[in-house]
C-alpha positions in Angstrom: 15.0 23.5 -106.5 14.3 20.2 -105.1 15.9 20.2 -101.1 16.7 16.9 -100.2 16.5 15.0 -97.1 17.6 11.5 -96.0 15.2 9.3 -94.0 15.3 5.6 -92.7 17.3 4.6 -95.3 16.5 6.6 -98.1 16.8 10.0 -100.0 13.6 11.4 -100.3 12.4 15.5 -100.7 12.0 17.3 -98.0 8.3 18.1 -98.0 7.8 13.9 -98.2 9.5 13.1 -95.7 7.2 11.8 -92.7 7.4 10.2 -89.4 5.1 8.3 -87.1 3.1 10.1 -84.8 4.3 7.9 -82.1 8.1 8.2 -83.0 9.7 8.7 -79.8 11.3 12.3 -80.7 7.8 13.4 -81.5 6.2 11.8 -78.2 9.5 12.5 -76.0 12.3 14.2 -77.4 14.1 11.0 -77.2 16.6 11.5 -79.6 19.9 13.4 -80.5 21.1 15.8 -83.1 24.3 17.3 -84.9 24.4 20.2 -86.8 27.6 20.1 -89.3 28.9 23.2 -91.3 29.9 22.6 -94.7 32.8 24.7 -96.6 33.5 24.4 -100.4 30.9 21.1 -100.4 33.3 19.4 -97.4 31.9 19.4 -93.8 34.5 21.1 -91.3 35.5 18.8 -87.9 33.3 15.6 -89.3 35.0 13.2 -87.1 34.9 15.7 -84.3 30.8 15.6 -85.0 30.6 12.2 -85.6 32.1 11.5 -82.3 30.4 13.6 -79.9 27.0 12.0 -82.0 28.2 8.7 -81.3 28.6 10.2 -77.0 25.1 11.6 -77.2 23.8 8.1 -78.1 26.0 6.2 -75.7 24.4 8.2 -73.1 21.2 7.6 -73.6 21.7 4.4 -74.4 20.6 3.9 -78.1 23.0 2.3 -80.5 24.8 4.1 -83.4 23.3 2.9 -86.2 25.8 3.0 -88.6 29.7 3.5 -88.2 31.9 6.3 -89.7 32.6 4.6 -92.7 28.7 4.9 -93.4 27.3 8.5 -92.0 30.1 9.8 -94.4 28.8 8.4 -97.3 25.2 9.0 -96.6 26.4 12.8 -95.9 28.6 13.4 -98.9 25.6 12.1 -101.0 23.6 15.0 -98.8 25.9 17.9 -99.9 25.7 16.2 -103.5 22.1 16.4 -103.8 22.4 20.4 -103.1 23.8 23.2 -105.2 25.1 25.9 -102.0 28.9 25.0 -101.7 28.9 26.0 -97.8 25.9 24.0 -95.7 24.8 23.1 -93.0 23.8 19.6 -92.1 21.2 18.6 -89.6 21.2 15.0 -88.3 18.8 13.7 -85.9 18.7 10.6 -84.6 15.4 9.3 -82.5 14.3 5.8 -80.8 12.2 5.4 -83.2 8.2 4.5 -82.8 6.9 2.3 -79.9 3.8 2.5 -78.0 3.9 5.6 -75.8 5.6 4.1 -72.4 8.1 6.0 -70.4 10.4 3.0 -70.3 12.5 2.4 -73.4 11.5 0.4 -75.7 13.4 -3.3 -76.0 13.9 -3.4 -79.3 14.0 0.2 -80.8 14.5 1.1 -84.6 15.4 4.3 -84.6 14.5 7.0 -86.8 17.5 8.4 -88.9 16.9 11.7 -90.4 19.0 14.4 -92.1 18.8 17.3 -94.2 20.7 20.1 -95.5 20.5 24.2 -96.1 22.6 27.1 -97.1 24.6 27.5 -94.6 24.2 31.6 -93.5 26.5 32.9 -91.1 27.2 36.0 -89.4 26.7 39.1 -91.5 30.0 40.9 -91.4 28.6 44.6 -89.7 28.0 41.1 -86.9 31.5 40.6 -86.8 32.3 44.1 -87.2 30.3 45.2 -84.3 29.4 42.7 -82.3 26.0 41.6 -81.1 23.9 42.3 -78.2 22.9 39.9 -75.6 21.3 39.3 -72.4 21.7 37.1 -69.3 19.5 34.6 -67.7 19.7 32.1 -65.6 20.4 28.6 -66.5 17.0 26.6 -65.5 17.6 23.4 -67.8 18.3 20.3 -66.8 21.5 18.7 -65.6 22.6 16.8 -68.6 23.3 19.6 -71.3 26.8 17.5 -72.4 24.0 15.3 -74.2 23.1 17.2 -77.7 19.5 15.9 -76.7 16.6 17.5 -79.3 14.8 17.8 -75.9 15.2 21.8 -75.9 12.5 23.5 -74.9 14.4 25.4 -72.1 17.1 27.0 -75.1 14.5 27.6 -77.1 12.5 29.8 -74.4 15.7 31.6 -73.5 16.6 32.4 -77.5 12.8 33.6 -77.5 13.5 35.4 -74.5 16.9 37.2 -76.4 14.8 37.9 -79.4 12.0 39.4 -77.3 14.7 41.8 -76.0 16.4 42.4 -79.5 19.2 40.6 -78.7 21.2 37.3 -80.4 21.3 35.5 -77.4 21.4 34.6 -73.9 24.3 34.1 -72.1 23.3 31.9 -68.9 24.8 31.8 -65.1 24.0 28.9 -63.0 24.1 29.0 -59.0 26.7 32.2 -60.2 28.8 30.5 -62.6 28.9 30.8 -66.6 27.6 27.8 -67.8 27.2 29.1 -72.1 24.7 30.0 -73.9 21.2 29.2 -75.2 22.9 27.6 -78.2 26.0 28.3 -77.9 29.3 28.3 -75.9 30.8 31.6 -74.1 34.2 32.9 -73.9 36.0 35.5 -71.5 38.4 38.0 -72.7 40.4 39.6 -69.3 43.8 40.8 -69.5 44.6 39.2 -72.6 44.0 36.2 -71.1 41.1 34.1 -73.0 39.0 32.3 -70.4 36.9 29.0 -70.7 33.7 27.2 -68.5 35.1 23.4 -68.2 33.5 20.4 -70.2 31.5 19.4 -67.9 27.3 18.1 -67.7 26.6 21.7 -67.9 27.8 22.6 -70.9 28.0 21.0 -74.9 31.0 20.0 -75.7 31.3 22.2 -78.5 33.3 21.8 -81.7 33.7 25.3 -82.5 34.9 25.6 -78.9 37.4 23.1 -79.5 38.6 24.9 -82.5 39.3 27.8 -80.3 41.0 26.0 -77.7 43.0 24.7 -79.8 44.3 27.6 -81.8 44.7 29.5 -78.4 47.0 27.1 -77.6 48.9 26.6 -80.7 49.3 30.7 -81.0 50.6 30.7 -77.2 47.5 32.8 -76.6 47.4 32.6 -72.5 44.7 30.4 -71.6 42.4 29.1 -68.4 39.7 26.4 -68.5 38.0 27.0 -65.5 35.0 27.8 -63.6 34.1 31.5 -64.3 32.2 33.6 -62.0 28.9 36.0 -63.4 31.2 38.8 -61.5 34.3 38.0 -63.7 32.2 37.6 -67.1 30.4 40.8 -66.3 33.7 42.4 -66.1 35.1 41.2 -69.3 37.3 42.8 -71.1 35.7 40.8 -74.4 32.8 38.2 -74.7 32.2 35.9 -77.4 29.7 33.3 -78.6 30.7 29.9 -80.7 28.9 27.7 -82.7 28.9 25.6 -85.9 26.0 28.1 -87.4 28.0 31.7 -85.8 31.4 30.4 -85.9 33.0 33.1 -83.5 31.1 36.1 -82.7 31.8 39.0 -80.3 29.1 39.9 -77.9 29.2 43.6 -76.9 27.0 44.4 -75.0 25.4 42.3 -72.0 21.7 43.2 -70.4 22.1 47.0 -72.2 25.8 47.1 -70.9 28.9 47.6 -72.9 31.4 44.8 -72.6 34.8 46.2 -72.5 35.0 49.4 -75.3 32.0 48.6 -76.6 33.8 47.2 -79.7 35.3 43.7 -80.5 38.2 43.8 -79.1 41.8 42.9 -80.5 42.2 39.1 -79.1 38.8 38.1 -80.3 40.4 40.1 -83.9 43.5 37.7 -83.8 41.2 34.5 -83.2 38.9 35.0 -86.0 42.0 35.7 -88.5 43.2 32.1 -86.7 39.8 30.6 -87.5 39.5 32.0 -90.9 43.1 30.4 -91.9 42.7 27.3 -90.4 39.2 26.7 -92.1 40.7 28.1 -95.7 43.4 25.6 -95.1 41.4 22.7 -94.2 39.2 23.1 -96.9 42.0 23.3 -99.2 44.3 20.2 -97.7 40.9 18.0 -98.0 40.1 19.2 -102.1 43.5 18.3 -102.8 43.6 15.1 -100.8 39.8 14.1 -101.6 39.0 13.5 -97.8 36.8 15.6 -95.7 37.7 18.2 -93.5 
């Protein structure tokens, strides 16, 4: 099988596609990324991806190259190209290639690139049991709302989690829970489902707003808030989010169980929430011909 990918303007395979050596995300990490699950060939939250793409490149000051209207097209031609009915989409988007300077370039082209793979989510003896994780603390930098391909700090805290056997590191700054090293954290105590705030700490996650949301649609008591190491140390329940794990119970923390050990019964009840309300979306857009 032939595995596509899309670059600069065209839809080439995978193992041809090529960028300069002095493309900015190469030289840099000057550049920005989504990562956009795909269900029954139609990707889940789009315009919830397509707009925190177009707030990663506001911030760093590159122009969207394309509006709405166009990333759809160019990424329902992706899942077309590929036979897996659920994906996963990976967009990048660089500043393109300019003589190595610090500065930004004055008139960048950027470097569009995309491709797409079977998209391979939690097994279900994952969401059964749990996983195991560990804590470290949060040493990036201070703009983590940015979905920057600059991550060399997550990826030596996963590394660090898969050194110790675990799926990943949840991360405390100055004593607070800032999330994970890719992806956001949830607190389970009392019933109550607690949240770290949107803030430059954090990615604003899209599987994070899903959970919100249903939380609050349920009438599942809810705080956004700062939340201590002490507090998520003493959770009842812990879960991980992300477009690749979806939701995922963490039970145990640095060898420790978290609660009984087991997932508990709120993180249960938000996974059949999460289930229904992807089933349905998918659904709603097959019969409308739109995209989820």
């Amino acid at each position: 099988m032939t595995q596509y990918a899309f670059l600069n303007g065209s839809f080439v395979p995978l193992e041809q596609a090529q960028v300069s050596v002095l493309d900015r995300g190469f030289i840099f990490g000057d550049g920005v990324y989504e990562v956009i699950p795909v269900y029954g060939r139609r990707p889940f939250r789009l315009q919830g991806h397509l707009d925190r793409l177009g707030r990663s490149l506001a911030a760093i000051k590159l122009a969207n190259p394309w509006d709405g209207a166009r990333w759809r097209e160019l990424i329902v031609e992706l899942i077309a190209r590929h036979p897996w009915q659920d994906q996963s989409i990976y967009l990048q988007v660089t500043r393109g290639a300019a003589p190595r300077n610090h500065a930004f370039p004055a008139d960048p082209r950027p470097t569009v690139f995309m491709m797409s793979g079977a998209l391979k989510l939690p097994s279900d003896a994952e969401r059964e049991n749990g996983v195991a994780a560990i804590s470290l603390p949060d040493f990036r930098w201070l703009r983590c709302d940015i979905k920057s391909i600059a991550l060399l700090g997550n990826c030596m805290m996963r590394q660090a989690a898969v050194e110790a056997g675990c799926r990943e590191a949840v991360l405390f700054r100055d004593g607070w829970l800032t999330e994970g090293a890719a992806s956001n954290i949830f607190v389970v105590k009392a019933g109550t489902l607690l949240a770290p705030p949107k803030d430059h700490l954090i990615l604003p996650g899209i599987t994070y707003d899903v959970t919100l949301e249903l939380a609050q649609r349920h009438g599942l008591p809810l705080e956004v808030r700062k939340i201590s190491e002490a507090e998520t140390r003493a959770a009842d329940e812990l879960w991980l989010s992300s477009s690749s794990n979806e939701i995922l119970p963490i039970t145990r923390l640095d060898g420790n169980k978290v609660g009984s050990g087991m997932p508990g019964p709120v993180y249960r009840q938000m996974v059949r929430w999460f289930d229904a309300v992807k089933a349905a979306a998918v659904e709603d857009a097959a019969a409308a011909g739109t995209h989820v």
